[in-house]
C-alpha positions as CSV (number, residue, x, y, z in Angstrom):
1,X,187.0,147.7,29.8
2,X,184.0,150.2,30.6
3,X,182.6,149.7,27.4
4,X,182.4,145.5,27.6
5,X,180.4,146.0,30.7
6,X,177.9,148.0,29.4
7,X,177.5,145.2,26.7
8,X,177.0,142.6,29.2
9,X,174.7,144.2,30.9
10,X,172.4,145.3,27.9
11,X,172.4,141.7,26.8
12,X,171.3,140.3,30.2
13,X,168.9,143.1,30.4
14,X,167.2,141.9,27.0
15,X,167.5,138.4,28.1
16,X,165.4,139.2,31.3
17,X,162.9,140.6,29.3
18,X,162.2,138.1,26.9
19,X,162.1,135.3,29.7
20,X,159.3,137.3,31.4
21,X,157.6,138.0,28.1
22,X,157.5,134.1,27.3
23,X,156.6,133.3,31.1
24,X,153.8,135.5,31.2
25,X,152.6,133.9,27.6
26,X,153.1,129.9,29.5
27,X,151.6,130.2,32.8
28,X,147.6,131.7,31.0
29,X,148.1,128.9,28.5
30,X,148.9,126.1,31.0
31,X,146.3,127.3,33.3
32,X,143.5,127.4,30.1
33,X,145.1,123.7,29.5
34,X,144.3,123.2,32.9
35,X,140.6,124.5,33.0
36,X,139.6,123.2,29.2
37,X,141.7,119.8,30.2
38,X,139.1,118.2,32.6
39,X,136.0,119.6,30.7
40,X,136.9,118.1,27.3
41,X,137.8,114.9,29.0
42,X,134.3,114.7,31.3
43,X,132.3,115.4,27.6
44,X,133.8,112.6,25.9
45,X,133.4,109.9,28.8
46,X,129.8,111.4,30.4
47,X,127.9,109.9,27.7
48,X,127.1,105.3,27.2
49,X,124.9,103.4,24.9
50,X,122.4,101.2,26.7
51,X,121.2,98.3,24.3
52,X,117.6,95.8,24.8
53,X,116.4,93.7,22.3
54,X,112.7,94.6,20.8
55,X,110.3,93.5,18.6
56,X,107.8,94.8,16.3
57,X,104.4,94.4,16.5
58,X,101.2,95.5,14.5
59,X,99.3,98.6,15.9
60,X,95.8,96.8,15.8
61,X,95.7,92.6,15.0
62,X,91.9,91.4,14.4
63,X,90.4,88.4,14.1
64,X,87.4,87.9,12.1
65,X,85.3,85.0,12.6
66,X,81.9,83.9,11.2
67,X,78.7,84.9,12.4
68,X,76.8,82.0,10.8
69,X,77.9,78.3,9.4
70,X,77.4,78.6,5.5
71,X,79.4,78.4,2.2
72,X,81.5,80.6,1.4
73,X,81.5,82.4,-2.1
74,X,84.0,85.0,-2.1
75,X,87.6,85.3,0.1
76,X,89.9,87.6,-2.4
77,X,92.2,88.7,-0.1
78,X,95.2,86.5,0.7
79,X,98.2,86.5,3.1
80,X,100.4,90.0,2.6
81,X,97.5,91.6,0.1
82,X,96.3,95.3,1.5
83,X,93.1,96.8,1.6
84,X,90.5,99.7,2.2
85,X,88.4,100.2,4.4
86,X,85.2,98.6,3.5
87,X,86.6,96.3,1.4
88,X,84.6,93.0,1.1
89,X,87.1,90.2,2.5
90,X,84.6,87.6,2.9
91,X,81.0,86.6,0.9
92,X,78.6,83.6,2.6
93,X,75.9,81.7,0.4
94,X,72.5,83.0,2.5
95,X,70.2,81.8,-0.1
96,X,69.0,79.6,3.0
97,X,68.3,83.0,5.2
98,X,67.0,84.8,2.9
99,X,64.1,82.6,2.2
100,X,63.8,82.1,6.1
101,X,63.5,85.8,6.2
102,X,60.6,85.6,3.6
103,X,58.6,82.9,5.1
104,X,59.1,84.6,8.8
105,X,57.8,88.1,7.4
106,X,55.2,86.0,6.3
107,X,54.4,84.7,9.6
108,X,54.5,88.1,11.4
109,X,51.8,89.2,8.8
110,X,49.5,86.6,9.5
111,X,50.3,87.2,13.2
112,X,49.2,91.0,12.7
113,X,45.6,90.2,10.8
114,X,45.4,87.6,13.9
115,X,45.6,90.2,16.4
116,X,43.6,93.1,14.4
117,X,40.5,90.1,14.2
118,X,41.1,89.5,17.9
119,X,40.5,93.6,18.5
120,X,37.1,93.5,16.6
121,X,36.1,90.5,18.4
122,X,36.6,91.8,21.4
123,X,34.9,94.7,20.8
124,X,31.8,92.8,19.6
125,X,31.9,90.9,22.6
126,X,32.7,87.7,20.9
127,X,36.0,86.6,22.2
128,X,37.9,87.6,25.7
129,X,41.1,89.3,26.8
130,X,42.9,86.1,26.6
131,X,42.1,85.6,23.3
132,X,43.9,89.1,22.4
133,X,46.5,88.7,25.1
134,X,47.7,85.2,23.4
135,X,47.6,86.8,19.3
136,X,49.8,89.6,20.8
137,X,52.5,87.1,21.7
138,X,52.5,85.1,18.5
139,X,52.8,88.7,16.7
140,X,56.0,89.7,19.1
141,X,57.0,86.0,18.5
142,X,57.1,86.3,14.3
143,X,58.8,89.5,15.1
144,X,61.6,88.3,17.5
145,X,62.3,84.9,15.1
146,X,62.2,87.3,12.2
147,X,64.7,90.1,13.9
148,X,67.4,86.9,14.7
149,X,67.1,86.1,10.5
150,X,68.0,89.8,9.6
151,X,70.6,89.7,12.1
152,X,72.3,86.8,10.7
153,X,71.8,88.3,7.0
154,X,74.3,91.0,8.0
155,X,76.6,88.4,8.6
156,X,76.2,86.7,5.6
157,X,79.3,89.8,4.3
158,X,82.2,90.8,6.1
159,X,83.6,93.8,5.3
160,X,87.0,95.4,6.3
161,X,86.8,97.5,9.6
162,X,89.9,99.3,8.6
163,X,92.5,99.8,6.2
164,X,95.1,96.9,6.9
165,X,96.8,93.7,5.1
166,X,95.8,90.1,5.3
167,X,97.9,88.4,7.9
168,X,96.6,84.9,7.2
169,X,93.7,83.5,5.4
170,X,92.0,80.7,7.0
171,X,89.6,79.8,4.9
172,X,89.0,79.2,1.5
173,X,86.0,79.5,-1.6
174,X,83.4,76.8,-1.3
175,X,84.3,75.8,2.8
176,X,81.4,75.7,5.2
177,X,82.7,77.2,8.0
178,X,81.2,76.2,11.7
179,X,79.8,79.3,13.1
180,X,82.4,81.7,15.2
181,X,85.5,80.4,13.2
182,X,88.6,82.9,12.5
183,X,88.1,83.1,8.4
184,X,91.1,86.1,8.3
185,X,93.5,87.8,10.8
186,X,94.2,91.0,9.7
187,X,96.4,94.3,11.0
188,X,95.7,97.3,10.8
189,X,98.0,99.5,7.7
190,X,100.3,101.5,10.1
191,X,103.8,102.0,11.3
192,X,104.4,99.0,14.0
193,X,104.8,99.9,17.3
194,X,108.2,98.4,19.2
195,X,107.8,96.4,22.2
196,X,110.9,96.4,24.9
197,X,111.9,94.4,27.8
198,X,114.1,96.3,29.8
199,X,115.4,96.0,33.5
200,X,113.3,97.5,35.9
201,X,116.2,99.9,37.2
202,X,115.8,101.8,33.7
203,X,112.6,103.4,35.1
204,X,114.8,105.8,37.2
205,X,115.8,107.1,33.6
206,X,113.6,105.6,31.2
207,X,110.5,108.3,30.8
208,X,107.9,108.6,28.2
209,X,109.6,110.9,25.4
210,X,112.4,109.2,26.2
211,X,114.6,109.2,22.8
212,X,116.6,106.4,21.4
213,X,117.3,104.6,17.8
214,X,116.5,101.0,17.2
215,X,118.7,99.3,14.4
216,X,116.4,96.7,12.7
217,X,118.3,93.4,12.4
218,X,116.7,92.4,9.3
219,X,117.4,95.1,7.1
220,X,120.2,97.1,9.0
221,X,118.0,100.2,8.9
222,X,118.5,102.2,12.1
223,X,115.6,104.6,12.9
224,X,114.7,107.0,15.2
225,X,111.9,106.1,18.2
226,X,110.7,107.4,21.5
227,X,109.4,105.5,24.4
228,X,105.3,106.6,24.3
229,X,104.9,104.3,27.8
230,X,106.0,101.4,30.2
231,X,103.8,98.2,31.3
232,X,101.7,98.4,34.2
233,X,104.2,96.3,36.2
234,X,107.4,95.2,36.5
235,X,108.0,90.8,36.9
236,X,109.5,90.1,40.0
237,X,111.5,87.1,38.9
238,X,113.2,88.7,35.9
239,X,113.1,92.2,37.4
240,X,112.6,93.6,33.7
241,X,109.5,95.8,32.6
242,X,107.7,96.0,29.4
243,X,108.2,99.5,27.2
244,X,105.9,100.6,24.2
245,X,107.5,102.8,22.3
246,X,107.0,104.0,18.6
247,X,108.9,105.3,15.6
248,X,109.6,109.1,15.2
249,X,109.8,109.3,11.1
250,X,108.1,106.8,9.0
251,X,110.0,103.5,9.1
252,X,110.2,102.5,5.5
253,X,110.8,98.5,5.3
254,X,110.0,97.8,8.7
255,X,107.4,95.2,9.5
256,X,105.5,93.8,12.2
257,X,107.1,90.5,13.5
258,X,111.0,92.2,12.7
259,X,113.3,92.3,15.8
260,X,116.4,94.7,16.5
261,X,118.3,96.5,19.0
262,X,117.5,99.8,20.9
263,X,120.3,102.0,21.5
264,X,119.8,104.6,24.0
265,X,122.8,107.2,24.8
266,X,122.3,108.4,28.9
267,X,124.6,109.8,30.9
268,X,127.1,107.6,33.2
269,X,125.2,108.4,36.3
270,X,121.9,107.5,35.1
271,X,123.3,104.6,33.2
272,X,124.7,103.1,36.6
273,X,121.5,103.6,38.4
């Protein structure tokens, strides 16, 4: 009878032990449940994806229009054609000018003998100040009609200001243009620049730097941008602002006039602001 006793209490003395063993094992690994629970669950829901449509437009547009109302002879470049800088885009027939130019060159000569005769005479005593006075302003006259010809004769080519592609032609070979008409818009060859309407509550967020990826709708192609500023003001009616922002990695494929989606990832708080 002694014996079963002792047996008894051996195996409730083992059992003790063992509960205590798996206790103290359960309550550190509910408690790091506890602490790791609400962390991993505030990481997964702190971040959302704010969306605004965008466009994308050319860094530099320019519109090149005629200095002078003659034939044209040479327009090479057409719509979606690139080219260097320097690069003759337009050619005018100034066979007209040029022999203006000759026959006013020839005026401000005579104009000069005029006025050196005028100095000797005056100096003989054979003709008066006004005499002298008027041949100097026939010489400055030839000079200022013949200045206005060689201005126009740098007209008569227009050359490329920058490296770019031909938006639209708007001419063509053999047209007279009237003076100060658009012959070719051009843009300038670089990465477009995206333009973003926004609501004006995204300024308490939205900062230049700002990171965020724009998915072209076009091609599918997302790439990744940063806002480089925000418009001068925001439009009371809409309450939306104007961003400028600009690709981060060269954006293969992507052309001005394209539209898409920005996608920016902020934090709940700042989203709800």
């Amino acid at each position: 009878m002694q014996h079963r006793y002792s047996f008894d209490i051996t195996t409730v003395r083992r059992g003790t032990a063992g509960l205590l063993l798996c206790t103290c094992l359960w309550v550190p690994m509910v408690q790091a449940a506890e602490n790791a629970g609400p962390s991993a669950e505030a990481s997964q829901t702190s971040a959302r994806i704010q969306t605004a449509r965008g466009v994308l437009e050319a860094s530099q547009t320019a519109k090149l229009a005629a200095g002078l109302s003659a034939r044209v002879l040479k327009a090479p470049y057409r719509p979606g054609q690139h080219f260097r800088r320097g690069a003759l885009l337009v050619a005018f027939d100034c066979s007209r000018q040029k022999a203006r130019k000759t026959a006013l060159e020839a005026a401000r000569q005579a104009a000069r003998l005029k006025l050196d005769n005028m100095n000797e005479l005056l100096a003989a005593g054979a003709a008066g100040e006004l005499e002298v006075t008027l041949a100097r302003a026939e010489l400055q006259q030839a000079e200022a009609e013949l200045g206005v010809v060689k201005a126009e004769l740098k007209d008569c080519r227009i050359y490329a200001p920058y490296a770019g592609v031909v938006k639209q032609r708007h001419i063509n070979v053999y047209d007279t243009p009237p003076i100060n008409t658009v012959v070719y818009t051009i843009l300038r060859d670089s990465p477009p620049k995206i333009k973003l309407i926004v609501p004006s509550a995204w300024l308490a967020w939205i900062k230049p730097g700002t990171p965020f990826s724009f998915v072209v709708d076009e091609t599918g192609t997302q790439y990744p941008a940063k806002i480089v500023r925000s418009g001068a003001s925001v439009d009371p009616v809409s309450q939306t602002i104007e961003l400028t922002a600009r690709f981060t990695r060269p954006a293969r494929g992507a052309l001005a006039g394209m539209s898409g989606v920005a996608r920016f990832e902020t934090l709940k708080e700042e989203a709800g602001k």
